[in-house]
N, C-alpha and C positions, 0 to 999 in steps of 0.2 A: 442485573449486571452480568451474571455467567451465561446466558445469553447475547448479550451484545458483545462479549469477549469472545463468546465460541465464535461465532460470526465475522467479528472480527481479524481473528486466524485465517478464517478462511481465505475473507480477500487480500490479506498477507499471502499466503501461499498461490491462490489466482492471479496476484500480482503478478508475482515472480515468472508463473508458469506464462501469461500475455506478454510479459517482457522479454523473456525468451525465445516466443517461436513468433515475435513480431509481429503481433495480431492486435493490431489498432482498432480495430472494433472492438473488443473486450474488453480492451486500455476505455476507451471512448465512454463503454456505459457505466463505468461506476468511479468516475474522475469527473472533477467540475472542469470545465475549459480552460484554465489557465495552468492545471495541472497534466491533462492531455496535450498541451503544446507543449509544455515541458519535456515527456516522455517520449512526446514523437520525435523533439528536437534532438534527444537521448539518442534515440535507435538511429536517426539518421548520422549521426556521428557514430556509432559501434559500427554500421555499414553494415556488409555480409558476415563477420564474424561471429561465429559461432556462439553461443550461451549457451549454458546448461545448468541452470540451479537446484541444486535438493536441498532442499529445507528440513536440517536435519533433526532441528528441534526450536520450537516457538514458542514461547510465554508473552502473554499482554497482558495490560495491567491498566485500566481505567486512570488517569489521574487527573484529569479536568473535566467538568460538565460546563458548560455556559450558555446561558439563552439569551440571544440577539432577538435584536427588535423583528428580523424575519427568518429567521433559524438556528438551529440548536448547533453546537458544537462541540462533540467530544473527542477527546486527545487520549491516545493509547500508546501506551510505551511497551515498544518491541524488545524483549531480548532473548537471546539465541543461537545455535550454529548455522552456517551455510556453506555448502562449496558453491562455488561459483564454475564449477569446470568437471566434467568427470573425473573421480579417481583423483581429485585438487584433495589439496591444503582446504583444513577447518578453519572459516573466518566468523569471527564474534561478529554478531546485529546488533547492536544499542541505539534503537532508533524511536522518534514519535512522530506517530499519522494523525495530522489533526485532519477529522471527519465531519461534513456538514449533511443538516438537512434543512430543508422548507419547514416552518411553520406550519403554514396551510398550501393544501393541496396534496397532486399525486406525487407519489417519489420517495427513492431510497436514499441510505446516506452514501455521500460520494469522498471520495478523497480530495482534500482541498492542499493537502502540503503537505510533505515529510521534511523531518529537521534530525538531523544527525547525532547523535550524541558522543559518539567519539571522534 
């Protein structure tokens, strides 16, 4: 588990850092398709507007395991600081990433949906 958490950080923070500098191929390899169309749909409505996220501090916390008939799905609950802007205002994260994978075959887990918690 403190493995899949530490890892899990991370593509919290590579999130952040592909939704920022708009780099949909980044988005692309570790999101399932329905969660890529959502993000693009995201960036294309922020337009050229700037981002700049620091992640100024992240905890995740395992709290659902579940295995489907063709893959696993685990759900992590984000909480945390962020600015969202240079030199911004601290904004609280209370969020959960449910993350899938295949059963069989090649492949990493991907982001299938975030849900908000506040």
């Amino acid at each position: 588990v403190a493995g899949f958490v530490r890892n899990a950080k991370v593509h919290f923070i590579r999130l952040q850092a592909a939704n920022d500098a708009g780099n949909l191929d980044d988005i692309r390899e570790f999101t399932t398709p329905e969660m890529y169309a959502e993000l693009k749909m995201n960036l294309a409505e922020r337009g050229n507007a700037a981002q700049e996220t620091d992640v100024v501090s992240i905890d995740a916390d395992v709290i659902e395991v579940a295995e489907e008939a063709a893959r696993y799905v685990v759900s992590v609950r984000f909480s945390g600081q962020i600015r969202e802007e240079r030199n911004g205002p601290l904004e609280s994260v209370d969020e959960i990433w449910h993350l899938v994978k295949r059963r069989e075959g090649a492949g990493g887990w991907l982001l299938a949906g975030i849900q908000q918690i506040q």
